[in-house]
DRENLOGU-926416 format. One record per residue (C-alpha): residue number from 1; residue in one letter; x, y, z. Coordinates in steps of 0.5 Angstrom, whole numbers. Example, Ala and Ser with C-alpha at 12.3 -4.5 7.8 and 13.67 -1.06 7.14 Angstrom:
2
[romi 1; 'a'; [25; -9; 16]],
[romi 2; 's'; [27; -2; 14]],
***
This chain:
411
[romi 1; 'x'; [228; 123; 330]],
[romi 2; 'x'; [229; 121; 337]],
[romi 3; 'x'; [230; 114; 340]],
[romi 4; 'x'; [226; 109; 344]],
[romi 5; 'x'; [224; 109; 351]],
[romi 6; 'x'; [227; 102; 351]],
[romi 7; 'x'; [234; 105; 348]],
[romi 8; 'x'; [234; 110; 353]],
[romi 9; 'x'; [233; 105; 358]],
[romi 10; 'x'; [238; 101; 356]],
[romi 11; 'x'; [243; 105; 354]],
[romi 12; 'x'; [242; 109; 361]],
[romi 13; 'x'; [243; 103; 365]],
[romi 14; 'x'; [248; 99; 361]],
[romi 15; 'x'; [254; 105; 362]],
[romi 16; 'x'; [251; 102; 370]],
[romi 17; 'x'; [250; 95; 369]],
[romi 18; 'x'; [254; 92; 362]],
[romi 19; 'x'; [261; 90; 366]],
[romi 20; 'x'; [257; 88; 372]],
[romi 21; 'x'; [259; 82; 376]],
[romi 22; 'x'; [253; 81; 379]],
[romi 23; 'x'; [256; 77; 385]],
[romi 24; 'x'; [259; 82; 386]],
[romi 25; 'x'; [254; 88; 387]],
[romi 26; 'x'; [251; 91; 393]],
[romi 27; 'x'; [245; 89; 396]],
[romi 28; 'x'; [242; 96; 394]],
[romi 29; 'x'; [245; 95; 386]],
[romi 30; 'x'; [241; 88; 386]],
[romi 31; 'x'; [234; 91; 384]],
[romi 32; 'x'; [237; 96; 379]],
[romi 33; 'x'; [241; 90; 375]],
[romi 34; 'x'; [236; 87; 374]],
[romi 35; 'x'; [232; 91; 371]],
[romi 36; 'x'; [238; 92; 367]],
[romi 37; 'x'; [238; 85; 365]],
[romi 38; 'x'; [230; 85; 363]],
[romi 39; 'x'; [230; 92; 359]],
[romi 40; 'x'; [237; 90; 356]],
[romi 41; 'x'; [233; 82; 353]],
[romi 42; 'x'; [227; 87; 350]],
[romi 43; 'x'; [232; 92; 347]],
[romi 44; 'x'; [236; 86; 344]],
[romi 45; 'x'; [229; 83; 342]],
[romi 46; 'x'; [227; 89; 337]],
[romi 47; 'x'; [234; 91; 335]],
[romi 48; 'x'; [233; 83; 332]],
[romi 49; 'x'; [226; 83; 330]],
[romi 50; 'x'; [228; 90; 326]],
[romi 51; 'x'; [234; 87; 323]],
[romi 52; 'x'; [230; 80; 321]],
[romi 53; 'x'; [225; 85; 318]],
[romi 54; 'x'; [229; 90; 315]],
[romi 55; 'x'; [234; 85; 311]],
[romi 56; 'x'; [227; 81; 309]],
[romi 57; 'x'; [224; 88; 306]],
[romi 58; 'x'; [229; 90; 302]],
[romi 59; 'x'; [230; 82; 300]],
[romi 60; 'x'; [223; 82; 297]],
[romi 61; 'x'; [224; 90; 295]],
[romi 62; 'x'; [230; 88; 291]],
[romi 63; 'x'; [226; 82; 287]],
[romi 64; 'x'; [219; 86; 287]],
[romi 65; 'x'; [223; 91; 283]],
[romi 66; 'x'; [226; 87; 278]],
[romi 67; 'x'; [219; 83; 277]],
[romi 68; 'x'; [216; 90; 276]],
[romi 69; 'x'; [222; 91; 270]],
[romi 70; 'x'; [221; 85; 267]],
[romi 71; 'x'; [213; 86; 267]],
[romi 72; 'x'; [213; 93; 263]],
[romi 73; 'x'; [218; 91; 259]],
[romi 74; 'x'; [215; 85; 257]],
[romi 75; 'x'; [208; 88; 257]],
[romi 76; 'x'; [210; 95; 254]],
[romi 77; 'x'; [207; 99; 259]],
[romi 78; 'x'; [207; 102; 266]],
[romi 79; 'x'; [201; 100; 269]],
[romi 80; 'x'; [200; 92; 269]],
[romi 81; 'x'; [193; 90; 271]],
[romi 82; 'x'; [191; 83; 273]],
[romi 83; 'x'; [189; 80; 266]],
[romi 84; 'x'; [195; 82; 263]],
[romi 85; 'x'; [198; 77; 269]],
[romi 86; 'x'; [194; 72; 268]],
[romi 87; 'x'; [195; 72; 261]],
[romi 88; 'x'; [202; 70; 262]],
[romi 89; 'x'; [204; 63; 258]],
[romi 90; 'x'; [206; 59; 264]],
[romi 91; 'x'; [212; 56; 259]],
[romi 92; 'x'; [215; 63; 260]],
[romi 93; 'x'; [219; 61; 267]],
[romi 94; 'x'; [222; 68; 268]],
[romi 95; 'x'; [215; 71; 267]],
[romi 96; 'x'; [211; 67; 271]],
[romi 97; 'x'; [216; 67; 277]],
[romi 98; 'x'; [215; 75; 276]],
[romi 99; 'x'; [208; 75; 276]],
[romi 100; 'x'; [207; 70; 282]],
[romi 101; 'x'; [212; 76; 285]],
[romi 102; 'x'; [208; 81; 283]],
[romi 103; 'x'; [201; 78; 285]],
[romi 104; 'x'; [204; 76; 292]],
[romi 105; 'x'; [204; 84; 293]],
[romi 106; 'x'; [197; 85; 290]],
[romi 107; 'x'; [194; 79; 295]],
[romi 108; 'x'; [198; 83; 302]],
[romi 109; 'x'; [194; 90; 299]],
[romi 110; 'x'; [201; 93; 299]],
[romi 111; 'x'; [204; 98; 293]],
[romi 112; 'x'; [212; 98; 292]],
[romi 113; 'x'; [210; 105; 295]],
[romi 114; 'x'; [208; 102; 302]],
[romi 115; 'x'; [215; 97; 301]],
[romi 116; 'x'; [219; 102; 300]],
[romi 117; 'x'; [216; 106; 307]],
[romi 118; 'x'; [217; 101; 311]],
[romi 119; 'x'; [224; 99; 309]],
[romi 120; 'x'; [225; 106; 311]],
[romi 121; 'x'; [221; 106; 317]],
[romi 122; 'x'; [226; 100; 318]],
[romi 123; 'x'; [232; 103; 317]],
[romi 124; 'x'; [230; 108; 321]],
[romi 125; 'x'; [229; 105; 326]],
[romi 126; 'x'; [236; 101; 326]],
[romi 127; 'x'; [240; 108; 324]],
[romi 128; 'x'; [236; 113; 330]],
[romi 129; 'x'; [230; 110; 334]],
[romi 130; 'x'; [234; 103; 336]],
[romi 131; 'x'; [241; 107; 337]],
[romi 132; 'x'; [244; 108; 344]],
[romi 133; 'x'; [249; 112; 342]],
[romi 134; 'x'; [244; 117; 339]],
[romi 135; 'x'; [242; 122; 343]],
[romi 136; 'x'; [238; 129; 340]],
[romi 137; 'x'; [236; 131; 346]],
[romi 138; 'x'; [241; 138; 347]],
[romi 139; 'x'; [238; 140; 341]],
[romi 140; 'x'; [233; 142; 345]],
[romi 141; 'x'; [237; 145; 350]],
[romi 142; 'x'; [233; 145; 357]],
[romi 143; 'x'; [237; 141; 363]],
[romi 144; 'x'; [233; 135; 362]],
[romi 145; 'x'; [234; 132; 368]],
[romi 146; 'x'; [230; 138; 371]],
[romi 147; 'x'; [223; 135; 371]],
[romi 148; 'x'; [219; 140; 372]],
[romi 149; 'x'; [223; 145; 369]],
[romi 150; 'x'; [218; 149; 365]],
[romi 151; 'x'; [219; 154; 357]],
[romi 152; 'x'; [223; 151; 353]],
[romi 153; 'x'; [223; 148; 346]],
[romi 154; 'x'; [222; 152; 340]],
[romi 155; 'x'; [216; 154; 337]],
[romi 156; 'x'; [217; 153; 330]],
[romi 157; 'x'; [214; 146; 330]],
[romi 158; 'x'; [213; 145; 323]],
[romi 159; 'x'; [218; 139; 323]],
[romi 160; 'x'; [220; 134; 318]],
[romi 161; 'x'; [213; 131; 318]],
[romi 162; 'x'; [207; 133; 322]],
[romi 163; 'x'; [202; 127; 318]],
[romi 164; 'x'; [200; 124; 324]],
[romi 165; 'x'; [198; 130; 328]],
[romi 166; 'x'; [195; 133; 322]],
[romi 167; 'x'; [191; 127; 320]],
[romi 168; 'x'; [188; 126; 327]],
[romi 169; 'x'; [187; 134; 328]],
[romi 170; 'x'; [183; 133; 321]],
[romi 171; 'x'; [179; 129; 325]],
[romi 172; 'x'; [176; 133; 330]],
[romi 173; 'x'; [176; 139; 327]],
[romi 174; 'x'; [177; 139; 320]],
[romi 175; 'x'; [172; 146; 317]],
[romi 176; 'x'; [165; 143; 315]],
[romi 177; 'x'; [161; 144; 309]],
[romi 178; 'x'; [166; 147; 305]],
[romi 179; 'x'; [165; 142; 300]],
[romi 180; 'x'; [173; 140; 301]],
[romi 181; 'x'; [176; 133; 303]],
[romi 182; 'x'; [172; 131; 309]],
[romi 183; 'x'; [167; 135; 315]],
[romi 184; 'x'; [170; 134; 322]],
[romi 185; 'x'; [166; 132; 327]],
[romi 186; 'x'; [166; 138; 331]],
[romi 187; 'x'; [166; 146; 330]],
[romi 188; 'x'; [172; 147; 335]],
[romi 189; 'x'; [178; 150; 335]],
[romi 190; 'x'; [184; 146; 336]],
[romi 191; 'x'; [190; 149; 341]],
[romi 192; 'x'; [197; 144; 338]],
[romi 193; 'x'; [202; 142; 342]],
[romi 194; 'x'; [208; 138; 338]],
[romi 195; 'x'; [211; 135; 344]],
[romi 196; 'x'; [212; 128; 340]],
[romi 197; 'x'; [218; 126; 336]],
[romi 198; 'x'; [220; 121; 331]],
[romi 199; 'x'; [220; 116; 337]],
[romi 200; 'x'; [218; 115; 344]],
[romi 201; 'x'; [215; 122; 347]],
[romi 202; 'x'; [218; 123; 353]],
[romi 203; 'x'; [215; 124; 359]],
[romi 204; 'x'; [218; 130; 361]],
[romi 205; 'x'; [215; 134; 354]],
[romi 206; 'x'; [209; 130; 356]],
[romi 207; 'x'; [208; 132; 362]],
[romi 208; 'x'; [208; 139; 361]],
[romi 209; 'x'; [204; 138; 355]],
[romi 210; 'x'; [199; 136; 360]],
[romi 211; 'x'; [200; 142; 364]],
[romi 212; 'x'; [201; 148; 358]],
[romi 213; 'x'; [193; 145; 355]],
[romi 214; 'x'; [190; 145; 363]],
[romi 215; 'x'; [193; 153; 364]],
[romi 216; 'x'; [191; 155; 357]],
[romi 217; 'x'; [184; 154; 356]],
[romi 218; 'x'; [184; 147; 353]],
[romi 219; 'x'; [177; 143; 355]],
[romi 220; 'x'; [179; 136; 352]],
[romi 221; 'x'; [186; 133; 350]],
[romi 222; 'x'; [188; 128; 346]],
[romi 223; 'x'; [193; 123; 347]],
[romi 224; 'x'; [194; 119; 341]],
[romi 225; 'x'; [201; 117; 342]],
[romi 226; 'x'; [204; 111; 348]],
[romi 227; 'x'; [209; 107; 349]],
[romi 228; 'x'; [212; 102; 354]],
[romi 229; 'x'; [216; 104; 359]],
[romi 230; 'x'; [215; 111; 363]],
[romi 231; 'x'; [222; 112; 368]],
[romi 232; 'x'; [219; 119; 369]],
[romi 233; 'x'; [211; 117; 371]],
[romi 234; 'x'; [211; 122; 376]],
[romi 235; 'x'; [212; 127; 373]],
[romi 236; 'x'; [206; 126; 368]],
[romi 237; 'x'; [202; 123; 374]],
[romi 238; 'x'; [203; 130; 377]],
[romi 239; 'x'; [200; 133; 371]],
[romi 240; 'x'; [195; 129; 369]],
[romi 241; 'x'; [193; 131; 377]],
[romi 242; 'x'; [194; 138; 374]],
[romi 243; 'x'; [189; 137; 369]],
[romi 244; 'x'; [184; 133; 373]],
[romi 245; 'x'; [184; 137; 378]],
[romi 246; 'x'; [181; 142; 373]],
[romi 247; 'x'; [177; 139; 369]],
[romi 248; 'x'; [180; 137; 363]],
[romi 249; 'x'; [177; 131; 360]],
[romi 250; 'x'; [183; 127; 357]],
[romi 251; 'x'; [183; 121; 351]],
[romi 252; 'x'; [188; 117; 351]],
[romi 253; 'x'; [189; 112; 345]],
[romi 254; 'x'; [190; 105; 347]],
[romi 255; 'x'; [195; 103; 343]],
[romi 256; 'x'; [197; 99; 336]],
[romi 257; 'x'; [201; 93; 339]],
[romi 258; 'x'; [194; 87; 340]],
[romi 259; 'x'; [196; 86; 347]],
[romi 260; 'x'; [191; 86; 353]],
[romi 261; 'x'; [193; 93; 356]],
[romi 262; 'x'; [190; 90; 364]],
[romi 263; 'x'; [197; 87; 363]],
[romi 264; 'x'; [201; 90; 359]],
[romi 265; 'x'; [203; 97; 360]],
[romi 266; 'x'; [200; 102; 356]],
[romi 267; 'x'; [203; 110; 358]],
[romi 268; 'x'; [200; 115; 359]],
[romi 269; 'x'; [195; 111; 364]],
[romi 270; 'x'; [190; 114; 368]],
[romi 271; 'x'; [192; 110; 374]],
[romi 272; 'x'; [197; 114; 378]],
[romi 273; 'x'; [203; 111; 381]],
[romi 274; 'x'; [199; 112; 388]],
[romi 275; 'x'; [194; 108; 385]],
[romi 276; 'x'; [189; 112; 384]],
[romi 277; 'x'; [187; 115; 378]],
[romi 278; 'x'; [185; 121; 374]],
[romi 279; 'x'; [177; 121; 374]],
[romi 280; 'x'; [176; 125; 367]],
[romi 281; 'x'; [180; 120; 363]],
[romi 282; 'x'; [177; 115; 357]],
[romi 283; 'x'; [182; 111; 354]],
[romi 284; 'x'; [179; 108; 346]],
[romi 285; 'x'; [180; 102; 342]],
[romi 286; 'x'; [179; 102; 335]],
[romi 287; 'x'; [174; 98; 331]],
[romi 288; 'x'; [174; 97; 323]],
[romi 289; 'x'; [168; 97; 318]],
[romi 290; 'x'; [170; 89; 317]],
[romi 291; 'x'; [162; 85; 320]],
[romi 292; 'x'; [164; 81; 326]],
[romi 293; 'x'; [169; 77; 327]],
[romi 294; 'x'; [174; 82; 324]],
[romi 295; 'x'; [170; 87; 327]],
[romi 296; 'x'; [176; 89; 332]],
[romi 297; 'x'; [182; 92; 328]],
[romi 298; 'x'; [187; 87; 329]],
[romi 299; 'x'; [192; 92; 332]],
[romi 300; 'x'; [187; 94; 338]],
[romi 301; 'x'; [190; 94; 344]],
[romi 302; 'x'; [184; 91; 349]],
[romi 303; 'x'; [182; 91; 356]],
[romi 304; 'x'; [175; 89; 360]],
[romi 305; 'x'; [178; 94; 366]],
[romi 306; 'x'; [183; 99; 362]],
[romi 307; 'x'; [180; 101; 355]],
[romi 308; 'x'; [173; 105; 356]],
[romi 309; 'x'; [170; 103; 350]],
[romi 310; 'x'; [172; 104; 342]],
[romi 311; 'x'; [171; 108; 336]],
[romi 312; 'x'; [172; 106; 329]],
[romi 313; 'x'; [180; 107; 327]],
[romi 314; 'x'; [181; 103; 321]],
[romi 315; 'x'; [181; 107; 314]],
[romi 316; 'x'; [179; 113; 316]],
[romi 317; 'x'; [180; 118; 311]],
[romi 318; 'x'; [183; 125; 314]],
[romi 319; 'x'; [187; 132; 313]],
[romi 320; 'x'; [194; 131; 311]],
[romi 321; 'x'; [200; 136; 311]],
[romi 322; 'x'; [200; 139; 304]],
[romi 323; 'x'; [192; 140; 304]],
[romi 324; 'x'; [191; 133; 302]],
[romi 325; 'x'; [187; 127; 305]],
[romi 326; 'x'; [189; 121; 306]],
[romi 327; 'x'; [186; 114; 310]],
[romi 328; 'x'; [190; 111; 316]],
[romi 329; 'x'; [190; 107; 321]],
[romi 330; 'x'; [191; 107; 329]],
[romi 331; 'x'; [188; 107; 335]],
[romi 332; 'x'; [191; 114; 334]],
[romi 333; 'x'; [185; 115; 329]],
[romi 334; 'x'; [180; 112; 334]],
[romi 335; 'x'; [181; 117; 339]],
[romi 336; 'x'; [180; 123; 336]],
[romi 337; 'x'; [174; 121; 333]],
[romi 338; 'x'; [171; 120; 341]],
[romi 339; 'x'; [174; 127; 343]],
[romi 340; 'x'; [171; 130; 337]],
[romi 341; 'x'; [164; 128; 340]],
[romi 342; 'x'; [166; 130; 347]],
[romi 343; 'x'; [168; 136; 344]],
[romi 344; 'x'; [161; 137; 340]],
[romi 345; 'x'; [158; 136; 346]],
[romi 346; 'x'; [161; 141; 350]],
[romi 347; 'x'; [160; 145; 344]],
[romi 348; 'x'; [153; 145; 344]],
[romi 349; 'x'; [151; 143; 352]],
[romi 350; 'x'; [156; 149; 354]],
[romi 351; 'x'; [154; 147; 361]],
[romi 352; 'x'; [155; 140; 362]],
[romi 353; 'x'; [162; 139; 367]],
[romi 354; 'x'; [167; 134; 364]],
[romi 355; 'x'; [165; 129; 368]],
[romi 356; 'x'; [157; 129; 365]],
[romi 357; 'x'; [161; 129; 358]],
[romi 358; 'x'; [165; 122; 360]],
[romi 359; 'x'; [159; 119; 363]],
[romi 360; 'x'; [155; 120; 357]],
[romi 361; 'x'; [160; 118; 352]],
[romi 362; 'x'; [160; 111; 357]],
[romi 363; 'x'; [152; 111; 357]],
[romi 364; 'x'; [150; 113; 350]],
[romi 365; 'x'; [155; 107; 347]],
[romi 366; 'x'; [152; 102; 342]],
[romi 367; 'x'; [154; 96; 345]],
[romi 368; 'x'; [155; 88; 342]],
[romi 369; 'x'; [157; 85; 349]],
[romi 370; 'x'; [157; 77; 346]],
[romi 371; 'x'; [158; 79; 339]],
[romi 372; 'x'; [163; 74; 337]],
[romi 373; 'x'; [170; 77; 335]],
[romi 374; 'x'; [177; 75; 334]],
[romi 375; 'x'; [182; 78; 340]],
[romi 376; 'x'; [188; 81; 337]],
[romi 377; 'x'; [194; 78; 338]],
[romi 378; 'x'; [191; 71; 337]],
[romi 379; 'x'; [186; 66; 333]],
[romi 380; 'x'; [180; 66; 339]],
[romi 381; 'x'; [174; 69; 339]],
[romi 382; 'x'; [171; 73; 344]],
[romi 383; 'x'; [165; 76; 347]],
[romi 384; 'x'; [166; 84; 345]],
[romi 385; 'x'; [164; 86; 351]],
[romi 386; 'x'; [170; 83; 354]],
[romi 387; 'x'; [174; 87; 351]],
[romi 388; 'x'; [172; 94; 354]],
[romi 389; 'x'; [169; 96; 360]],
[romi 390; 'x'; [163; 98; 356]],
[romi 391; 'x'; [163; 93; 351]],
[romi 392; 'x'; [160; 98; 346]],
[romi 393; 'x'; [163; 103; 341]],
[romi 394; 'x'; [162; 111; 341]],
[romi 395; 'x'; [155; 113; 339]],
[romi 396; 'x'; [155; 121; 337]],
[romi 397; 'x'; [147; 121; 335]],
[romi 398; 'x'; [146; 117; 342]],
[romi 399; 'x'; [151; 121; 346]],
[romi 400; 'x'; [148; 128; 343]],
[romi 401; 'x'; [140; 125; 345]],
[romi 402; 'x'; [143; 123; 353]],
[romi 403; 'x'; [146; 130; 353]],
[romi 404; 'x'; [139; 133; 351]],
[romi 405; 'x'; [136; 130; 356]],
[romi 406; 'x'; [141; 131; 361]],
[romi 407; 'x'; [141; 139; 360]],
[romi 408; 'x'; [134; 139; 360]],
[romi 409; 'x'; [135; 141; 352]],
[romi 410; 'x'; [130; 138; 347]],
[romi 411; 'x'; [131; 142; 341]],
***
């Protein structure tokens, strides 16, 4: 496990700031303390929102558990179904108290498996990712404040959970026509590098990430992973730089939070402190299977200037740790499927550059610029085509059409 950036943050600058008198500060600390106080309001608004979940979660879990033992006990049996709901006499108080409980959870799409997850995600959330006293970083051994220090870690990275990036490398590269789980989308090799935790990444591990990929034959690298702060922005900028200058193409995932990422920070971020930017960059939101106006998966982080375009990322069935598959859902999920048709073109064009890849994929979406969806993060509706800067989503058969035409290719 690892903590947040915002505990790092606020546990950096409260052992600066937290017995302050701001009255009494240097002009030069004014700056510093005030940051201290913003990053201090947001910590202590997801220390709350964590709490109020985690006690609401264990509450229903705690009446959803008895409800379920009452159930199979009334019925005789494990599996309890619908009808056997509904054919409960409303006389029965207790009964029926048990299967409004019971069919609340139906209703929400939820198992007691996805409340006992989330309760643990929760609790893990209090006891590691929000604890300023947690730190695990000397385990890994380097001098972390060394940014650009290179080769450390440890290379047995099989972890306790490789889900996510499992999941997500199935969706690119998964073997094709095997007659097994899922095809991927490209027949690529994939070079892995576990440079995040449970938790926030840091920028540091980040960063090198970016620049071992570039330094080692890597032509595409997805990022499906951000957060909401970047203390070390330099060092990832200067990566970024690395692998641009080379001619790496990078996809970035916009991020599960419903907000609006033009205004509200999204890291890694193409733009550079500097405020230039990478040029083979394409940062992908993610749509659902659901018609308009829930098209738009209602976690999608959005931007008319910061997101490129989108790609399905709702239920989307992948690889998993144990050689099973799974479904999930993400902008982590979207992003890969827009690196698998980068990669397919480069697989089959070897001649087309990084930047011909992303002008196609932009060129060769389908667009639904006034199609009416909901934003995220609220009730209105929108046109599609403001939530993106093509307003389109990833089209591998229109991309691989255009790149035939590009590359003078007509078979």
């Amino acid at each position: 496990y690892d903590t947040y950036e915002v505990t790092r943050l606020y546990a950096e600058l409260s052992r600066r700031f937290a017995d302050a008198d701001p009255e009494q500060l240097p002009p030069s600390e004014r700056e510093a303390f005030a940051r201290y106080q913003d990053i201090e309001a947001a910590y202590r608004r997801r220390v709350e929102e964590a709490e109020q979940n985690y006690r609401g979660i264990a509450s229903f879990l705690g009446a959803f558990s008895e409800a379920s033992r009452r159930l199979r006990e009334h019925f005789g049996k494990d599996d309890i179904t619908f009808d056997d709901l509904m054919a409960i006499d409303d006389s029965e108080e207790a009964l029926v108290q048990a299967r409004d409980i019971y069919l609340f959870l139906l209703q929400m799409g939820a198992t007691e498996d996805d409340l006992v997850q989330a309760e643990e995600h929760l609790r893990i959330d209090l006891q590691y990712r929000l604890n300023p006293d947690f730190d695990p970083r000397p385990i890994v051994g380097d001098d972390y404040d060394d940014l650009f220090e290179r080769f450390y870690g440890n290379n047995d990275v099989t972890g306790p959970d490789a889900e996510h990036g499992t999941h997500v490398a199935g969706i690119i590269a998964a073997e094709r026509d095997n007659g097994v789980g899922i095809d991927g989308i490209a027949p690529v090799q994939v070079m892995i590098l576990r440079a995040v935790p449970d938790g926030d990444e840091r920028d540091k591990d980040v960063a090198n990430a970016i620049r071992y990929a570039a330094d080692n034959g890597a032509h595409i690298i997805n990022m499906s992973f951000g957060k909401a702060y970047s203390p070390q922005k330099e060092a990832v900028d200067a990566a970024v730089r690395y692998a641009d200058a080379r001619g790496v193409l990078m996809v970035h995932a916009a991020g599960n939070d419903a907000a609006n990422v033009d205004s509200t920070a999204n890291y890694p971020m193409k733009t550079y402190l500097d405020g230039g930017a990478a040029a083979h960059w394409l940062t992908v939101g993610a749509v659902s299977w659901e018609p308009p106006p829930e098209f738009v998966a209602s976690f999608s982080n959005f931007g008319a200037a910061s997101v490129d375009l989108f790609a399905p990322g709702v239920d989307i069935y992948s690889t998993l740790p144990g050689s099973t598959y799974g479904a999930r859902n993400g902008t982590s999920m979207a992003a890969p499927v827009v690196s698998g048709v980068a990669a397919l073109l480069m697989a089959y064009f070897p001649d087309l550059t990084a930047t011909q890849v992303k002008d196609i994929l932009l060129r060769s979406v389908t667009a639904y610029p006034d199609r009416e969806v909901v934003r995220p993060g609220s009730d209105r509706l929108v046109p599609f085509g403001s939530l993106s800067a093509t307003g389109g989503v990833v089209n591998a058969y229109r991309a691989v059409e255009l790149a035939q035409t590009l590359s003078g290719r007509g078979d």
